[in-house]
C-alpha positions as CSV (number, residue, x, y, z in Angstrom):
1,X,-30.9,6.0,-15.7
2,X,-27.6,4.3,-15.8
3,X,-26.3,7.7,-16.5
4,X,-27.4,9.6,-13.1
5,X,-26.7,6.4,-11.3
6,X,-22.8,6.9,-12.6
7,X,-22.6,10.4,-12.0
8,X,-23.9,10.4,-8.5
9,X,-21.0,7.8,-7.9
10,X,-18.4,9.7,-9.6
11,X,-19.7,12.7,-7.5
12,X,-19.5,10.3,-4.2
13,X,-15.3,9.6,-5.3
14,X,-15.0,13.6,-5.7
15,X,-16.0,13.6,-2.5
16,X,-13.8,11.3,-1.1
17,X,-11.3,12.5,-3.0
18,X,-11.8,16.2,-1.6
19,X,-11.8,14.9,1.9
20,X,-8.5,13.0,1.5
21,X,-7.3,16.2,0.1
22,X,-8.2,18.5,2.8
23,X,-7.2,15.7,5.1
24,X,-3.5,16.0,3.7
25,X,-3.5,19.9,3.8
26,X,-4.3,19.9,7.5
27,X,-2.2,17.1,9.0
28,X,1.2,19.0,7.1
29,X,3.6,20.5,9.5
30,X,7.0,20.8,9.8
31,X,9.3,19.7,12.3
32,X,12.4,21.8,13.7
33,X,15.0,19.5,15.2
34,X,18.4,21.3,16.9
35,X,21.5,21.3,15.4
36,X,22.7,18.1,17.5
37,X,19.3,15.8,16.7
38,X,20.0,16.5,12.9
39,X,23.2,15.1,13.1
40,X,21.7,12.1,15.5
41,X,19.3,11.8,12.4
42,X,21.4,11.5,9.5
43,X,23.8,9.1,11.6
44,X,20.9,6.8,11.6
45,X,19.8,7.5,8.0
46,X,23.1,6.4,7.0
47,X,23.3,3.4,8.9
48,X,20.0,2.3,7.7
49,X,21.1,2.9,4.3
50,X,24.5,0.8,5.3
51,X,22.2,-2.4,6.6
52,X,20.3,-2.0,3.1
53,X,22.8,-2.2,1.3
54,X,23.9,-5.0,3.4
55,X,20.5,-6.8,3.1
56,X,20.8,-6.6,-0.5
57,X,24.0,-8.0,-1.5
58,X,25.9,-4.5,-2.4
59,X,28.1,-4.5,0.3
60,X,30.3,-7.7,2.3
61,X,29.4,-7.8,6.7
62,X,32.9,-6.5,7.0
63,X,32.3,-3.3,4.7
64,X,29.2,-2.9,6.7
65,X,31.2,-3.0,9.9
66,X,33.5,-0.5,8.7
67,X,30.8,2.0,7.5
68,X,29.4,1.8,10.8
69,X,32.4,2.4,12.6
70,X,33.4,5.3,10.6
71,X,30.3,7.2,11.3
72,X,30.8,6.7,15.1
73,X,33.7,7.5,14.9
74,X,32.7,10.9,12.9
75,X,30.5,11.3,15.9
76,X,33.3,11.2,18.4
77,X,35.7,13.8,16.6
78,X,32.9,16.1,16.5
């Protein structure tokens, strides 16, 4: 008994399981972004990255300035 009772819950997870799956195949999708909001993107990657680096100790407040600057700066000679 203990038997069927497992294997109808290891069928139940399958489930589940399948679900999530088919879940994560239908909400994938791709975004296009123009030429100017890519480089609007990375500029903010890279700051974020900056301020983490920050946060953890890697980098001084005054390297962190710099780095900023230097990618608005990038920004304005393009």
């Amino acid at each position: 008994m203990k038997s069927l009772q497992k294997s109808a819950a290891d069928r139940s997870i399958m489930k589940r399981n399948e679900n999530e799956t088919i879940v994560k195949k239908e909400n994938t999708s791709s975004i296009a972004l123009t030429e100017e909001q890519e480089k609007e993107f990375v500029k903010a990657m890279k700051i974020g990255y900056y301020n983490a680096f920050y946060k953890q100790g890697l980098i001084t407040a005054e390297q962190l300035e710099k780095l900023i600057a230097l990618q608005e700066q990038s920004e304005q000679a393009a």
